[in-house]
N, C-alpha and C positions, 0 to 999 in steps of 0.2 A: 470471631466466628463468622459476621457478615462479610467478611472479606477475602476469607477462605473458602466458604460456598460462591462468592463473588468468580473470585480464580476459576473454581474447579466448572463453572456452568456460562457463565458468559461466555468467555472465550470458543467452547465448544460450539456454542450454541450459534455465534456468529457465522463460524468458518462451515458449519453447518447447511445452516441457510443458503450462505454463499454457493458452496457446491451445489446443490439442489437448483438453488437458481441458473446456474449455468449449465447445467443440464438440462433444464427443463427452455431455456431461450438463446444458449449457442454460448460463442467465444467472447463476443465482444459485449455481453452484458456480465459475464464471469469476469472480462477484466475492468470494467467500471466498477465493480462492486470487489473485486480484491483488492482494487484502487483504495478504497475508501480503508480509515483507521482500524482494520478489523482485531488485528493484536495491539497494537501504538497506543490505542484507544482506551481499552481495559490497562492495560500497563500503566497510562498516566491515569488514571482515576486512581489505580491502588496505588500509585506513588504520591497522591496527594496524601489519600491516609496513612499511611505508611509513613510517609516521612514529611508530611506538610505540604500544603497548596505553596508555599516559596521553592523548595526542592522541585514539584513538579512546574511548577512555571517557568525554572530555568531551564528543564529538561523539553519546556517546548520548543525550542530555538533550534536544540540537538534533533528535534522530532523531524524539525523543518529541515536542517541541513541534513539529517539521514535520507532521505527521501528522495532527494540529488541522487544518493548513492543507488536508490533505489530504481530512479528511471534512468541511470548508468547503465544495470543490472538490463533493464526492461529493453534499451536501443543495440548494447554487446549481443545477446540472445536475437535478436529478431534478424540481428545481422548474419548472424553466424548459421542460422537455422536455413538458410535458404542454401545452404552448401552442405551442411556437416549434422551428424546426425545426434538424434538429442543427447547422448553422454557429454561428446565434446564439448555442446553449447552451452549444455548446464554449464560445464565443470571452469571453461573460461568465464562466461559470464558471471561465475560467484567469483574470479579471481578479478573480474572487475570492478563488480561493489566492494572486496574485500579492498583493490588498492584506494576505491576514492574514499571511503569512509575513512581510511588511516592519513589521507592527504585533509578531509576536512573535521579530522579531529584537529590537526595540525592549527588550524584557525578556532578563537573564541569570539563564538557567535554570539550576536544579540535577535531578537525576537525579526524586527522587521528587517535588515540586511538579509536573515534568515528565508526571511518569504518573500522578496524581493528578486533574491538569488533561485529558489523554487522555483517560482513563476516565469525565469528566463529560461531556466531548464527545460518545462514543460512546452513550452512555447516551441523550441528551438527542436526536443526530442520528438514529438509530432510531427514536423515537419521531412525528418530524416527515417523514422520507421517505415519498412516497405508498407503500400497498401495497393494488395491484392484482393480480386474478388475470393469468396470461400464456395466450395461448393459445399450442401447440405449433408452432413455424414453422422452417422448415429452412432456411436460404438457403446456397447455395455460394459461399463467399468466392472474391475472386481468387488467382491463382497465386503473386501478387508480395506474399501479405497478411503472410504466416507469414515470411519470409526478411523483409521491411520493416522486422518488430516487433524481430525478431531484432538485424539489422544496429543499430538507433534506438538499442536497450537500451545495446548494447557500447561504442556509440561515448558514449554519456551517460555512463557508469562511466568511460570511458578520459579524459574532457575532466574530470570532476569531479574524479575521483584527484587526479589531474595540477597539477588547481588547489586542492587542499585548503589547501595549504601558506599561501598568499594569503591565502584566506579565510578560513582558523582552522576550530577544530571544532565551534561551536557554529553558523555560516553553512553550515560542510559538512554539517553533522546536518540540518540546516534544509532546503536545496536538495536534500538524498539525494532526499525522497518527493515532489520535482517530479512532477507524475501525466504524464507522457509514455504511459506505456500505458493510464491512468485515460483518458485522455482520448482515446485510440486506440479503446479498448474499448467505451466509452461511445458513441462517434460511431457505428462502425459496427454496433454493436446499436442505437442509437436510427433510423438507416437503414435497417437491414435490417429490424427488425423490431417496432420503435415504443414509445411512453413509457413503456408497461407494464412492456417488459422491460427497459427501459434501464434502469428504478427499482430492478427485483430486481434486479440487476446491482450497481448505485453501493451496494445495500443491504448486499449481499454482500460490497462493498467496505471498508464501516465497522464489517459485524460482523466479520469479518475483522482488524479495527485491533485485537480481543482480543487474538491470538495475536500482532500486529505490540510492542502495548505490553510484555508481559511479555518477548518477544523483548530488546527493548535495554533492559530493566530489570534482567534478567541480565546481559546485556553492559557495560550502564554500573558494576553492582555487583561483579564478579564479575572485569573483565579484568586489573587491576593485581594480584589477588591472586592469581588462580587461574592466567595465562598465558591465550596464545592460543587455542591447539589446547581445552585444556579448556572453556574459559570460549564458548568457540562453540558445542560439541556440546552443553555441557549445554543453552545457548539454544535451540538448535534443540530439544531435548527440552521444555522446558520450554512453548516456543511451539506445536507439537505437541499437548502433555496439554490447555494453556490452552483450545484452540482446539477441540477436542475434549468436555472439557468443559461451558465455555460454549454449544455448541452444542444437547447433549443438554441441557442445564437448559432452554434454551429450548423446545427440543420438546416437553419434559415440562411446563412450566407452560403451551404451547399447547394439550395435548390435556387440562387439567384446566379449563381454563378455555372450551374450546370451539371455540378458534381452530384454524386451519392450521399444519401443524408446518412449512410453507414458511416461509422468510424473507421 
């Protein structure tokens, strides 16, 4: 029953948060914080109970190599968006994560090649994302936006759960960072309020994938030894300082160098 109220209120409760936050301080703190585990997260907690902290530790490695697929998702979009209008960019962009995910199901990942391989990605997909100034743009969403996001999240945790057993852990790791609200988030910033910010957004996305990698790099290290309860808090701390951090490094090598401490 704990795990079932778990499903049905976590996850909402995140994605939640998240939009409100990004409404309430623009694009580029929406995409740091969609960045972070917001479904992956709950996913592998229930999959420790559900099927055991060994099942969810292998499904971290999948977490990690999804996430590739994810700022695949995040660089296709930012590209496309500066020419093509958001249908198009969704709709290639999901056929981008759809081809690299089934390329790196292709490979059987271990925990640290997994975050290893992240960590080039992120590196390398920053570099390439346009970074344009935004101008300041306010649009009012609709009434059905925030309950939509909500409802999509829970019901994607409840079907994925459900089906991990099938799929194993390294497919479940893999399908977690499906961009269901990468690509929700994306469309209606690149609608509402055009390429520019659609970019700081996806950008915010993949710097974001900092805090997401160390997240299940504690989790894949850390679950068989340490237990559940433990081995999650300290992730969440860890993903936290990570994120934190990397951020301020960045700031600081923007204002020595001359740049914008914007992402």
């Amino acid at each position: 029953m704990s795990i079932i109220l778990f499903k049905l209120l976590a996850t909402p409760f995140l994605i939640g948060s998240a939009t409100l936050a990004g409404r309430r301080w623009g694009p580029i703190v929406n995409g740091l914080i969609v960045g972070l585990p917001l479904t992956s997260g709950p996913i592998s907690f229930i999959l420790a109970h559900q099927y055991g902290p060994e099942f969810a530790a292998k499904a971290a490695a999948g977490n990690l190599a999804g996430q590739v697929s994810m700022c695949v998702f995040c660089l296709t979009y930012s590209l496309l968006a500066q020419k093509n209008n958001w249908p198009r960019s969704a709709i290639l962009a999901m056929a981008a994560y759809s081809l690299a995910t089934i390329l790196l199901n292709g490979i059987a990942w271990q925990l640290f090649p997994a975050f290893v391989a992240l960590a080039i990605v992120i590196f390398v997909i920053l570099r390439l994302i346009p970074q344009q100034p935004v101008s300041r743009f306010n649009a009012a969403p609709p009434r059905w936006d925030l309950p939509a996001r909500m409802c999509i999240a829970t019901a994607f945790v409840i079907v994925l759960t459900a089906s991990a057993n099938l799929l194993g852990p390294q497919l479940s790791g893999l399908l977690s960072t499906f961009p269901v609200f990468g690509v929700i988030f994306a469309a209606f910033t690149h609608f509402q309020q055009g390429a520019s910010a659609t970019s700081r957004l996806l950008r915010g996305i993949v710097f974001g994938s900092i805090a997401y990698a160390f997240f299940f790099l504690t989790v894949g290290a850390c679950l068989t030894s340490l237990g559940i309860a433990a081995t999650y808090t300290i992730a969440l701390g860890t993903a936290i300082a990570a994120g934190g951090i990397s951020y301020s490094i960045y700031n600081a090598l923007g204002r020595m160098i001359g740049l914008s401490s914007q992402l």
